[in-house]
Residue frames relative to the residue before (quaternion, step in Angstrom):
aa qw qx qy qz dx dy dz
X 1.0000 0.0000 0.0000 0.0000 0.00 0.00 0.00
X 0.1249 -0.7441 0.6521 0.0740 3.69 -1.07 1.00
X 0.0333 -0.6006 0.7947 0.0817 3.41 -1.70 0.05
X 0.0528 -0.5191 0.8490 -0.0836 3.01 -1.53 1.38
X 0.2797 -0.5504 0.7827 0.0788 2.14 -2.60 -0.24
X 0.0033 -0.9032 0.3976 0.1615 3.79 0.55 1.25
X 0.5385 -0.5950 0.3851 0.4556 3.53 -0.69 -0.09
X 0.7439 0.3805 -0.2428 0.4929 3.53 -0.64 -0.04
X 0.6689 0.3792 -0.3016 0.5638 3.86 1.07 0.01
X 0.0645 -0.6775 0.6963 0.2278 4.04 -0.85 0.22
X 0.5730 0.4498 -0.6245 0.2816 3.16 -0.43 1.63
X 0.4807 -0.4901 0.6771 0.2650 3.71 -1.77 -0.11
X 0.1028 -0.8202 0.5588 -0.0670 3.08 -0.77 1.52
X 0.1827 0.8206 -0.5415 0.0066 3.52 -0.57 0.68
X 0.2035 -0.7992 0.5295 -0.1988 3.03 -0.91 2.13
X 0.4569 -0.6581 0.5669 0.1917 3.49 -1.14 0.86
X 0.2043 -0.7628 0.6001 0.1278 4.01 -0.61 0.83
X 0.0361 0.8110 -0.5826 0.0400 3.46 -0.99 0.24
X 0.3686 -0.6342 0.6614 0.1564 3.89 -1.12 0.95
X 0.0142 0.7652 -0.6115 -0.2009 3.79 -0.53 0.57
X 0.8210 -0.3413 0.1806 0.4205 3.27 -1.77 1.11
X 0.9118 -0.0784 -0.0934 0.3920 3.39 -1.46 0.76
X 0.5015 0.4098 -0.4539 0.6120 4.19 0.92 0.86
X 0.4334 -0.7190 0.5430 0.0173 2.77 -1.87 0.83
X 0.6073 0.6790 -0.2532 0.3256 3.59 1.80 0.04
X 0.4840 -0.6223 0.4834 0.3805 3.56 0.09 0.51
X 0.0130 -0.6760 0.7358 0.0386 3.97 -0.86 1.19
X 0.3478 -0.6044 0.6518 0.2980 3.48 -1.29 0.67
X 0.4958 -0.6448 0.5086 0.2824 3.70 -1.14 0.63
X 0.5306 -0.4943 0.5945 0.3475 3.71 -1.71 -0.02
X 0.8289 0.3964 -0.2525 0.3033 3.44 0.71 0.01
X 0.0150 -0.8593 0.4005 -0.3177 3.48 0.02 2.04
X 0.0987 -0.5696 0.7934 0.1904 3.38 -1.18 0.70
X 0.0005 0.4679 -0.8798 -0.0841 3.09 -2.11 0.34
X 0.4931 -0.6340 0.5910 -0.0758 2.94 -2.01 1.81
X 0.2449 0.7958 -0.4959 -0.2466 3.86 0.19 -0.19
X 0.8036 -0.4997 0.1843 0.2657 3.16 -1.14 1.67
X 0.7577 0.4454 -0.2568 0.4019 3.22 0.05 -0.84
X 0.8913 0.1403 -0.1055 0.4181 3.49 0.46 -0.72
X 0.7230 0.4687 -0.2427 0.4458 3.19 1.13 -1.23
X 0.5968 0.4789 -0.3023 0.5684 3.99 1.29 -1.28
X 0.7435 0.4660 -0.3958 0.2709 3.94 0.50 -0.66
X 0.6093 0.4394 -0.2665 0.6038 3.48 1.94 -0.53
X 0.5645 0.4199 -0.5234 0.4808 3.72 0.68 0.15
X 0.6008 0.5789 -0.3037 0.4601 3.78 0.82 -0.15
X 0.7387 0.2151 -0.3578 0.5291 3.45 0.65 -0.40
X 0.4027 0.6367 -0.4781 0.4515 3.78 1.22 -0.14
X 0.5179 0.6325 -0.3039 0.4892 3.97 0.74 -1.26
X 0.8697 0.3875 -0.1370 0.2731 3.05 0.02 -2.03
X 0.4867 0.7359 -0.1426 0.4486 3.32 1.84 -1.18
X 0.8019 0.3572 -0.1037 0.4675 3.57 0.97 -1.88
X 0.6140 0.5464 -0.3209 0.4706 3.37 1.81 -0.45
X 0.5975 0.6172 -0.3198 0.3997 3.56 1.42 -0.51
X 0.7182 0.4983 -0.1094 0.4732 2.90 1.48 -1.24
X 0.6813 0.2277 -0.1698 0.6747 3.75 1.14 -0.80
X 0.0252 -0.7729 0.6078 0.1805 3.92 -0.14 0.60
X 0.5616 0.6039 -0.3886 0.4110 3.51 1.38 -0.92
X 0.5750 0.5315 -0.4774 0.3988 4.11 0.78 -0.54
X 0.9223 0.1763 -0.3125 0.1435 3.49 0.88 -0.70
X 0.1615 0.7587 -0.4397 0.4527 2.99 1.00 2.04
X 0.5107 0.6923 -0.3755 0.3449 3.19 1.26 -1.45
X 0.0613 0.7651 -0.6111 -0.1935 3.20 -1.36 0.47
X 0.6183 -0.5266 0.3906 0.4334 3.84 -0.78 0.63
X 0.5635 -0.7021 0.4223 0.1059 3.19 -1.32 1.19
X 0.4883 0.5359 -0.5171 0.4549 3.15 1.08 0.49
X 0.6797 0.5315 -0.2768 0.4230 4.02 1.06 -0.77
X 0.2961 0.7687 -0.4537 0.3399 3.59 2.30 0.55
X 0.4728 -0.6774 0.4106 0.3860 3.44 -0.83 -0.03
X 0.5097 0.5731 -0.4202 0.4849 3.45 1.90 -0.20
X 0.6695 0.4915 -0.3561 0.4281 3.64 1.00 -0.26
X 0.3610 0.6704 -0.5148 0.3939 3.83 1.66 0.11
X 0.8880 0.0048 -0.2043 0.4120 4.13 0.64 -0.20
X 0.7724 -0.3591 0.1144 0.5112 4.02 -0.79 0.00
X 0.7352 0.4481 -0.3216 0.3941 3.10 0.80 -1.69
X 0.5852 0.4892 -0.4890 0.4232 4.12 0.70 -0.73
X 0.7572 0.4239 -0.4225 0.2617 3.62 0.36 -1.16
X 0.5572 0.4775 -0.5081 0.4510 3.93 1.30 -0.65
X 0.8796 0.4059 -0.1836 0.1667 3.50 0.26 -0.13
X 0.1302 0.7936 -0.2890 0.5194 2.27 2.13 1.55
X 0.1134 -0.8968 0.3892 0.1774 3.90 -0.06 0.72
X 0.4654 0.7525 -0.1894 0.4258 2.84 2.03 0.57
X 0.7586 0.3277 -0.0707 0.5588 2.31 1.60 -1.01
X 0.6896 0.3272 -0.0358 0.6451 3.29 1.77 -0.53
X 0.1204 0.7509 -0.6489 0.0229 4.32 0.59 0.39
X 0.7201 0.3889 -0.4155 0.3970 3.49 -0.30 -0.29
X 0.6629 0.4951 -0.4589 0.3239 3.90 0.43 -0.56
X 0.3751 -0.8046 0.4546 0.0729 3.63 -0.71 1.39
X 0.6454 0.6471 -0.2179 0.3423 2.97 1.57 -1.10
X 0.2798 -0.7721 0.5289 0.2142 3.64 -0.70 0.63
X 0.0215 -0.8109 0.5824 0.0521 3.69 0.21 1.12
């Protein structure tokens, strides 16, 4: 995931990067919010600022891959975070 800020646009872009199969060039995906600055990025900021006042514990959280069950294969398949749909108990 990137965030920029291009010139010549007044918005906050945030875009998903990706290497397709057997090339080595960075493609920017089709899939993207763009913020424009003034109104929409300045109220997604105090939203931020609002949910961080309120949840201080969220900004600690760290993403469940950085779990130690996610340190080998079998913990990460058996992550429901990373996997909800897998039923199987392996």
């Amino acid at each position: 995931m990137s965030v920029s800020v291009t010139t010549g646009f007044q918005c906050v872009d945030f875009r998903k990067f990706f290497v397709p199969y057997g090339q080595t060039e960075i493609k920017a995906s089709r899939k993207v919010v763009a913020l424009r600055l003034m109104s929409e990025w300045s109220e997604m900021r105090k939203l931020v600022e609002a949910v961080n006042n309120t949840y201080p514990a969220l900004g600690t959280a760290l993403p469940c891959y950085l779990a130690d069950d996610h340190q080998n294969q079998l913990g990460a398949l058996q992550c429901r975070e990373c996997y909800p749909f897998v039923t199987e108990n392996f």
